[in-house]
N, C-alpha and C positions, 0 to 999 in steps of 0.2 A: 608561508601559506596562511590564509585570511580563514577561518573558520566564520561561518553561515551559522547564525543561531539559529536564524528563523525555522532552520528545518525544525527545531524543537515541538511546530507547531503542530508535524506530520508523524510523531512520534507514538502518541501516543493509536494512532487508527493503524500504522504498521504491529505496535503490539496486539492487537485485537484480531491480527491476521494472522498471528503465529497457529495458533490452533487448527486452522483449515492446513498450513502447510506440513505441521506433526499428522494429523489424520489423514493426508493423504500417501505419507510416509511409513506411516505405522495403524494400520486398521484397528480399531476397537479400541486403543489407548484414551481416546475421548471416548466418555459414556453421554455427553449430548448429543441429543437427534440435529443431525444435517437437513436441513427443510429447504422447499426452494426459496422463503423469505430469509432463510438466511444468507440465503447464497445471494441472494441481491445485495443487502445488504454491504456483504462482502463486497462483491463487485461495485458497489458503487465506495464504499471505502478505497479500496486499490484504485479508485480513475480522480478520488482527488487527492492521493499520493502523487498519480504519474501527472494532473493537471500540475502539483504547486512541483514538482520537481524539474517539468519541461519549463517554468516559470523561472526558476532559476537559472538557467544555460543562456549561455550568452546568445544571442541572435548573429545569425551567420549575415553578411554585408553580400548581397546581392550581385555576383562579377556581373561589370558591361563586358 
């Protein structure tokens, strides 16, 4: 099996998503305030994970 480096590139915006995912698991363990720019923020990290990761998968060949 061929190992994708490039994901290297997504690495590090998944790390900066960990925190939302511990705070929603465990209430009060982050003492940072949740705002809504941060949640954008987020959300727009998370859509260019899913854009380069749906960039990677192979494109399905169209049956006639």
């Amino acid at each position: 099996m061929k190992i994708d480096t490039e994901f290297n590139q997504v690495i590090e915006f998944g790390e900066m998503l960990t925190p939302y995912a511990v705070e929603i698991r465990y209430p009060g363990i982050i003492d940072e305030e949740l705002t809504i720019d941060r949640a954008k923020d987020a959300v727009e990290l998370a859509m260019k994970i899913k854009k380069f990761v749906l960039s990677r998968l192979p494109v399905e060949k169209e049956m006639e």
